[in-house]
C-alpha positions in Angstrom: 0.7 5.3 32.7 -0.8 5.1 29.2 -0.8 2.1 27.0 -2.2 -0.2 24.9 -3.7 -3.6 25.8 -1.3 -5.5 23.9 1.4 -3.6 26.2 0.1 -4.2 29.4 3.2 -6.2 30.9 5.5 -3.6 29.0 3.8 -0.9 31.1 3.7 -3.0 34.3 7.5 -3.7 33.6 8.3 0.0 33.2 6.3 0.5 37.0 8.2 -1.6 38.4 11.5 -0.6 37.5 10.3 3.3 38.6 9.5 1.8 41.9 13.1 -0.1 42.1 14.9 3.0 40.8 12.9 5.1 43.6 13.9 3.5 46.2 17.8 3.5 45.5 17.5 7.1 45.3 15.2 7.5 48.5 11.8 8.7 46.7 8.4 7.4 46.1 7.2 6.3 42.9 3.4 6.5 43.5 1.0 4.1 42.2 0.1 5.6 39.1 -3.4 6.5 36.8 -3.0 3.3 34.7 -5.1 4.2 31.1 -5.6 1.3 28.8 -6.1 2.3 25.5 -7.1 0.2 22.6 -4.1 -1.7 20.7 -4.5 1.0 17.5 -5.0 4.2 19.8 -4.5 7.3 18.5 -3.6 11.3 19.6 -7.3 11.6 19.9 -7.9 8.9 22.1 -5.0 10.1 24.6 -6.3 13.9 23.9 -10.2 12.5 25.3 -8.1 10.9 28.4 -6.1 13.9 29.6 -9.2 16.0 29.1 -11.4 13.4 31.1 -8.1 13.6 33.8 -8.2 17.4 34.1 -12.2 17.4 34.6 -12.1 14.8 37.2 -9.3 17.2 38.9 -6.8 14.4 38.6 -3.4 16.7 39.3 -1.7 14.9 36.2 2.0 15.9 36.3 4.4 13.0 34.2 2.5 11.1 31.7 4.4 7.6 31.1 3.5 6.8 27.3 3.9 3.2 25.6 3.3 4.0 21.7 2.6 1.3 20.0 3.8 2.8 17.2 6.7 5.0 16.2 4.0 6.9 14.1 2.2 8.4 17.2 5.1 9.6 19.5 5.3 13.2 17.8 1.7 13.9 18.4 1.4 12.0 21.6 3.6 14.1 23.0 2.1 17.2 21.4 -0.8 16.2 23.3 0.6 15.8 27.1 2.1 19.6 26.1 -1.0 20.5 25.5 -2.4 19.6 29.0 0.6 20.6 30.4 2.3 17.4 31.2 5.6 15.9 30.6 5.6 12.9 28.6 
């Protein structure tokens, strides 16, 4: 779960309702790699996260993304491609 600080309860929200939907369907919504970014985060920042992820051998699959701007969703999510994850 990625986000920015002034979306924490957004994000937490968003959990909670992957958790609810989980267990109607009969699957686990594991307790996720929370990243708190700064409020004004950019592609970089998430591209320095995902890179720190992959070194640390965190098997990062589904990357839950909270832009806090319209502006960054393209790139964002030319980012997760880039490290392989769906976003």
């Amino acid at each position: 779960m990625v986000y920015s600080s002034f979306d924490y309860n957004n994000c937490n929200s968003v959990y909670q309702a992957l958790q609810d939907a989980g267990r109607k369907i009969g699957i686990v919504v594991e307790e996720p790699e929370w990243i708190e970014l700064d409020k004004n985060f950019n592609s970089a920042d998430l591209d320095y996260y995902l890179e720190e992820a992959k070194k640390a051998k965190k098997d990062i699959k589904i990357v839950v993304l909270l832009v806090p701007n319209e502006n960054l969703y393209q790139d964002a999510k030319k980012v997760c491609y880039k490290h392989g994850c769906v976003s």
